[in-house]
N, C-alpha and C positions, 0 to 999 in steps of 0.2 A: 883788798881782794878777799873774799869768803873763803875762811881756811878750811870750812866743810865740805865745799866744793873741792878744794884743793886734795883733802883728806880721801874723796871715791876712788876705789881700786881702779889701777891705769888701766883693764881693759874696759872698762866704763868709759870711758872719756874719746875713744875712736870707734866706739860702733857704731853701725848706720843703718842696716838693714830693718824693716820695719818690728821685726821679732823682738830682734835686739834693742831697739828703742823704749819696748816696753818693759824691757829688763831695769833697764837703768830708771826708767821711770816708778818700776817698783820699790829699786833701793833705796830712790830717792826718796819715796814716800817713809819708809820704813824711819829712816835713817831722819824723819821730821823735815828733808831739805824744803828750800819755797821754788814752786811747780812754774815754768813759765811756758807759755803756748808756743809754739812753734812758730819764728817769723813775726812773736809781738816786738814792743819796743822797750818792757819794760827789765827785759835781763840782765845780767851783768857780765863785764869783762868783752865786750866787743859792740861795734855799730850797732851789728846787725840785729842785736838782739837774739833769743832763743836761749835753750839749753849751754854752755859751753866748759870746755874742758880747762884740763890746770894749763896748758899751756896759755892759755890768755887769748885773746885776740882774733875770736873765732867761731862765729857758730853755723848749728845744722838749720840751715834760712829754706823753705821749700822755693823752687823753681825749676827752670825746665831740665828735665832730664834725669828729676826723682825718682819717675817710675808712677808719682801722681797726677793727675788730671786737675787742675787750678784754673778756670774762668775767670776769675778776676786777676788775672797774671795774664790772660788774653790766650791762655792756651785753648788751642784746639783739638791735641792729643799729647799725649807723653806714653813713651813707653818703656822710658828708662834708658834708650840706647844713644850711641851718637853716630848710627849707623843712616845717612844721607839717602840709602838709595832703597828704603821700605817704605810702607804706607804713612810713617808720622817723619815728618822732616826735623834736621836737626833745633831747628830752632821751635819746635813744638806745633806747627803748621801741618795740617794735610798733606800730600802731597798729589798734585794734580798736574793735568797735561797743559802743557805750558809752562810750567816753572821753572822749568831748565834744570830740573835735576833727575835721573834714568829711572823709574820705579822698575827695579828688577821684576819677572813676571810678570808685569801689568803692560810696559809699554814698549814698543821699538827702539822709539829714542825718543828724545826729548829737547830742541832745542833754543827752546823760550822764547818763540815768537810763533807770530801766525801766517809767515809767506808758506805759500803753496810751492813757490818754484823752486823750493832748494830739495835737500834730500832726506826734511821731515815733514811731514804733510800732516795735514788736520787728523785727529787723532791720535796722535804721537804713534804715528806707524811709517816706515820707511818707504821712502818713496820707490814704487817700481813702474816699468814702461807698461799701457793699459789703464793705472790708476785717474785718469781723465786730466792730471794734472800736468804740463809740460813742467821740465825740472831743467833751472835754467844754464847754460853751457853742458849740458848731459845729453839731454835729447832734443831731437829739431821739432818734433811735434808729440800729442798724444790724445788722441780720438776714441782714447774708456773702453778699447777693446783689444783685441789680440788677432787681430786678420790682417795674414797679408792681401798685396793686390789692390786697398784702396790706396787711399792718399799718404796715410801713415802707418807704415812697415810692422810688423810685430816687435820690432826692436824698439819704436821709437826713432825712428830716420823716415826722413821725408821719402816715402815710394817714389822711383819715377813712375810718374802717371801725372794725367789731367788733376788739376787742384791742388797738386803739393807747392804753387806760388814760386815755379822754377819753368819756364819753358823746356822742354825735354827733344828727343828727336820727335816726329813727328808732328810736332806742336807749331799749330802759329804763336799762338799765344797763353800765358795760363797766366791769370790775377788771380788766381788763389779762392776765390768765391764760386757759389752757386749762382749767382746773379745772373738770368738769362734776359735782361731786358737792359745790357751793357754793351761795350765794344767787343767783348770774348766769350764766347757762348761754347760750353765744353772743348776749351782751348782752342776753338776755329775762331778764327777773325768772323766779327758779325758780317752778313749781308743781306740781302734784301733777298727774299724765298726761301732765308733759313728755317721760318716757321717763328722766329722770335722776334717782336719789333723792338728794334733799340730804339729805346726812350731819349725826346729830343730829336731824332734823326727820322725817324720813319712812322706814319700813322697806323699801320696793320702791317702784317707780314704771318700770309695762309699756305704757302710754305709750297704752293705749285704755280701751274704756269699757266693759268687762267685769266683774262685780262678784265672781263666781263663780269666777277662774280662778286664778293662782297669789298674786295682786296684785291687791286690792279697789278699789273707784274710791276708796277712803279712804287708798290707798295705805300700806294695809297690808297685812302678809303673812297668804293663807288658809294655815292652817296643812294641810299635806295628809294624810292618814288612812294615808299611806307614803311615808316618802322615800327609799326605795331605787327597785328599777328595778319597774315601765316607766321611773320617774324623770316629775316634773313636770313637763307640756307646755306650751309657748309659741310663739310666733310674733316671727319678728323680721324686721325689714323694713328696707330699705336705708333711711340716713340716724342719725338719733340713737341708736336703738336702744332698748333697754330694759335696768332695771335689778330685777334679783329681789335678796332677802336672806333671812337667817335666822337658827338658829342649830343649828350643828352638831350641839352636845351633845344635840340634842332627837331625834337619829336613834341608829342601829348603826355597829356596826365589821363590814360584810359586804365590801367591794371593797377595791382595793388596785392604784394605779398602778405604772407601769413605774421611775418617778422616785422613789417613796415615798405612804405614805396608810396604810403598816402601822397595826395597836393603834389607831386612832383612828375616829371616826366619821365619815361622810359624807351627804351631800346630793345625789342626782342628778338631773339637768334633763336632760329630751328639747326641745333647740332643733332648731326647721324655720326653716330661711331661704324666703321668698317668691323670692327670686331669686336666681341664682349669682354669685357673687363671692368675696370672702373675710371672715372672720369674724375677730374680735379679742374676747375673751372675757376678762376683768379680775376676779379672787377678791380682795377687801379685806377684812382682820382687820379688827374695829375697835375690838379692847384687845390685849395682848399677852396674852389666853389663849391664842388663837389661832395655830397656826405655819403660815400655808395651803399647802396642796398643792392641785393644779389640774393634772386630766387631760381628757382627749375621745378618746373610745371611738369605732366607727363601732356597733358595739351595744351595748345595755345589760350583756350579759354575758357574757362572754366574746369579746367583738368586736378587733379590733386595733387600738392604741393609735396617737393620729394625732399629739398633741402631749401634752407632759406638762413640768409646770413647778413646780418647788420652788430657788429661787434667794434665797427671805429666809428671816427669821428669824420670831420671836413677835411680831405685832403689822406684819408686810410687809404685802405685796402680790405677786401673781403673775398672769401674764400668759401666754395661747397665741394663736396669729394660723395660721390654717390656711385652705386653699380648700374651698370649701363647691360644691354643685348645689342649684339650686331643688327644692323639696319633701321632698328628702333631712333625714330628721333624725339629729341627732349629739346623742350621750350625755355631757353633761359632768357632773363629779365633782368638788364642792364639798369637799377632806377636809382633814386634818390631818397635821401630824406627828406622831410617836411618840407617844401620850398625850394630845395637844392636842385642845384646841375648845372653840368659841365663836361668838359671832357675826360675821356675815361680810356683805357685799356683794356679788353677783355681776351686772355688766355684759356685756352682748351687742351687741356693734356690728356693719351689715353695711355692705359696703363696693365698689361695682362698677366702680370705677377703683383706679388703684391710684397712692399719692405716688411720686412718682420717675421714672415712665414715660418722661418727657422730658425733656430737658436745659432748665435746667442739672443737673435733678434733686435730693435733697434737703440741703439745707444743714447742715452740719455745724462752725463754727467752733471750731477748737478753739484755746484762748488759754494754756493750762498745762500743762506737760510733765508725762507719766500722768497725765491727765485722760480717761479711757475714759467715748465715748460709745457706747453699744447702742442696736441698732434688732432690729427682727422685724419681717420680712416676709412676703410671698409672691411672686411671679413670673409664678404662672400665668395671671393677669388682664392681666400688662402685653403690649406689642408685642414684638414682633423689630426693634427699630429700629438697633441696633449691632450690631457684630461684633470681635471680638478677630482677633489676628492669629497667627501661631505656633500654639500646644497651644491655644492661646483663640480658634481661628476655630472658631466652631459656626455658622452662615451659619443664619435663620429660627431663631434660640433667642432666647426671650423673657428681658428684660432686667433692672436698677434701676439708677439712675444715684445716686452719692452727692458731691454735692460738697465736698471738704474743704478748709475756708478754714484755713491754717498759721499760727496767733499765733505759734507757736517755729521756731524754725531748729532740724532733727534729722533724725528717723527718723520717718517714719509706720510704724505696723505694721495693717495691716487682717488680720482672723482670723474667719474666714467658716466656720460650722458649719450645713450644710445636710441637707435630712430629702431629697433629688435630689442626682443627679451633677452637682454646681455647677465654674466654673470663676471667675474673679475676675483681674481685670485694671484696671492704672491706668493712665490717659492723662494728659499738659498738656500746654498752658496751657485749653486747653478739652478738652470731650468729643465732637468731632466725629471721623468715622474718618480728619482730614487730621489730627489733633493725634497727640503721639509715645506711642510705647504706653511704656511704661516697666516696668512689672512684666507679667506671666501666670503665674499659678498654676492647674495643672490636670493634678493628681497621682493624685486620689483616686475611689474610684467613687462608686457611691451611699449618700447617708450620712458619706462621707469628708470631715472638712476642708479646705481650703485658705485661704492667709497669705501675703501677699506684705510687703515693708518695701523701702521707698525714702525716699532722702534727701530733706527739702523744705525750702525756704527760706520764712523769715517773712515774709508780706505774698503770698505765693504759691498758686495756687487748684491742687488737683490734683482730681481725677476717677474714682471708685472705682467701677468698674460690677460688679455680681454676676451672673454670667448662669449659661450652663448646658452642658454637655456632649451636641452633636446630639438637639436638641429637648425635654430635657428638665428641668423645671420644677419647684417647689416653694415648701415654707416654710422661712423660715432665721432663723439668729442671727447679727447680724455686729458686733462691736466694732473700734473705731477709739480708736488711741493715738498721741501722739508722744513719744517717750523723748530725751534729750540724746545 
């Protein structure tokens, strides 16, 4: 052993701090000793190598929880402590959501996985009733909002009501779904003049007692002696609506949408709304001969095209939602694509309020990164109840409010394609005009896009309202995403 080593004043031989390191490193000098790096191999009196004291057996080796930061020791921080629940974790690691360990002030909890249904949910923030996530044995459901009266209570319990998947008193029946082209149509047992044809069972169902007109009281299709224009006439009236059908191939290839309906045959309906509102008009294949295409004219021939929709494939569905005037009729076009046809379903709903109107407006929980949900709307039916601030102050322009409940911590991206000069703006933590504006997009004229993206955190409600550019209103498409 090196008796010079031996010979340094015992408080040299236990200090650690870095001051003190230089102390002993001075005496050392002084006193001629030989200098070793810290953590080499070449010292004496222990493995490890380094500096070491008379005890023998023992040196100061750097690693985690020095208080220094070491890359090639695979640290990612040090901050000297071995305190588990701050930003550097004991073992020198960050410390992030999922780990399973609590970062005091940063997270709820933390319990080192990714199920949504227990009582930590994405973002390490604690699960409560409204956050879009059912939490499993706690609550019977969770519909991303706080209203009683629908299906899921403000607590989280199934409401009695239509669509809580409980037959209740007054109920024939409840499956639990929206589906109106089933056995249970807002928990009534289907029947023939409910206005909805069940699919499989019934070819149209127009929802009166008419025997003669496009849809028999036996609810089946009168086949009409033309199905081009004037196009079949109907009557549709706020509430359930009505359901016509047919089949394509039994017509011509004479018309042709802005969207597509080339080479293929069609069906055209002259619908009259009884009152003004807005109309949602649904074309369902019902085999994949079928590839539907779905327009509305304001005339039968040569009129200008108001919506028009080919977004599936053989055997989809397609969909147009436009604003309508009482007594006014519109020409819709049952067709195909390229070649196609077959039988088809075609629904007419009217509608003289409008979802969204009010805060919190319509819920949207989104729980998986790209998971794009689509809505179609319209506007012109709603109020002027908000207002944007910046390019997005339109003051008296009529609104929709959407509320997006965030499963992921990212980017929201909202992508607003309107047939009006729309503008599009999000607010939080709510959608009142005291809450923060966060995005406004209001680029484009009429017809024009606009798309905003902002950051949101998991467990976080933001507020997606679609309005318009000085007064004015429309129908739209709007998709919502969250990307990483």
């Amino acid at each position: 052993m090196n008796q010079r080593l031996l010979s340094a004043p015992p408080v040299q031989r236990f200090l650690r701090p870095p001051v003190q390191r230089a102390i002993v490193l001075a005496a050392a000098l002084s006193s001629m000793l030989p200098i070793y790096a810290c953590g080499d191999s070449t010292g004496t009196g222990g493995a490890g190598g380094g500096i070491v004291g008379s005890g023998g057996g023992g040196g100061v080796a750097l690693g985690c929880g020095d208080g220094f930061l070491d890359p090639d020791l695979g640290e990612e921080c040090d901050d000297g402590n071995f305190d588990d629940s701050d930003g550097c974790r004991n073992d020198c690691t960050l410390a992030k959501c999922g780990d399973g360990v609590l970062q005091e002030g940063a997270e709820e909890c933390d319990d080192g996985n990714v199920d949504d249904t227990d009582d930590c949910v994405s973002g390490c923030v604690l699960a409560t009733c409204g956050d879009g996530f059912i939490q499993a044995g706690v609550e019977d459901c969770d519909d991303g909002n706080e209203e009683d009266g629908d299906a899921c209570s403000s607590t989280c319990t199934a409401g009695a009501g239509c669509g809580n998947g409980r037959v209740d008193a007054g109920e024939d029946c409840d499956d639990g779904n929206t589906n109106s082209s089933d056995g249970c149509v807002d928990c009534v047992s289907a029947y023939c003049g409910d206005g909805h044809a069940e699919l499989g069972v019934e070819e149209c169902d127009d929802g009166n007692g008419v025997d003669d007109d496009s849809c028999n009281n036996a609810c089946l299709v009168n086949i009409p002696d033309d199905f081009g224009c004037p196009g079949t006439a109907a009557v549709v009236d706020p509430g359930p609506g009505i359901t016509l059908g047919g089949n394509t191939g039994d017509s011509a290839d004479t018309y042709v949408g802005s969207c597509g309906g080339d080479s293929a045959p069609e069906v055209v309906y002259a619908l009259t709304p009884s009152a003004s509102g807005v109309m949602t008009v649904e074309m369902l294949a019902i085999n994949d001969d079928l590839d539907p295409v779905l327009y509305v004219e304001t005339q039968c021939d040569g009129g200008d095209t108001i919506a028009c929709a080919d977004m599936t494939f053989a055997g989809g569905d397609e969909k147009a939602t436009f604003a309508v005037t009482a007594g006014t009729t519109y020409y819709v076009f049952a067709d195909g694509y390229i070649g196609t046809s077959g039988d088809y379903l075609l629904s007419a709903m009217l509608s003289t309020t409008v979802q969204g109107d009010n805060c919190p407006g319509i819920a949207v929980p989104i729980s998986a990164f790209n998971d794009t949900h689509s809505f179609s709307g319209d506007t012109s039916l709603a109020q002027a109840d908000r207002n944007g601030t910046g390019l997005c102050n339109s003051p008296s322009t009529k609104e929709i409010v959407y509320k997006i409940v965030a499963g992921q911590t990212g980017t929201l991206v909202a992508q607003l394609d309107p047939a009006y000069d729309a503008s599009l703006y999000v607010r939080t933590p709510t959608c009142t005009a005291t809450a923060d504006q966060i995005a406004c997009s209001e680029t484009g004229g009429v017809g024009q896009p606009e798309a905003a993206s902002v950051p949101v955190t998991a467990g976080s409600n933001y507020y997606v309202i679609v309005d318009g550019h000085s007064g004015s209103s429309g129908a739209y498409d709007v998709d919502f995403t969250i990307t990483p």
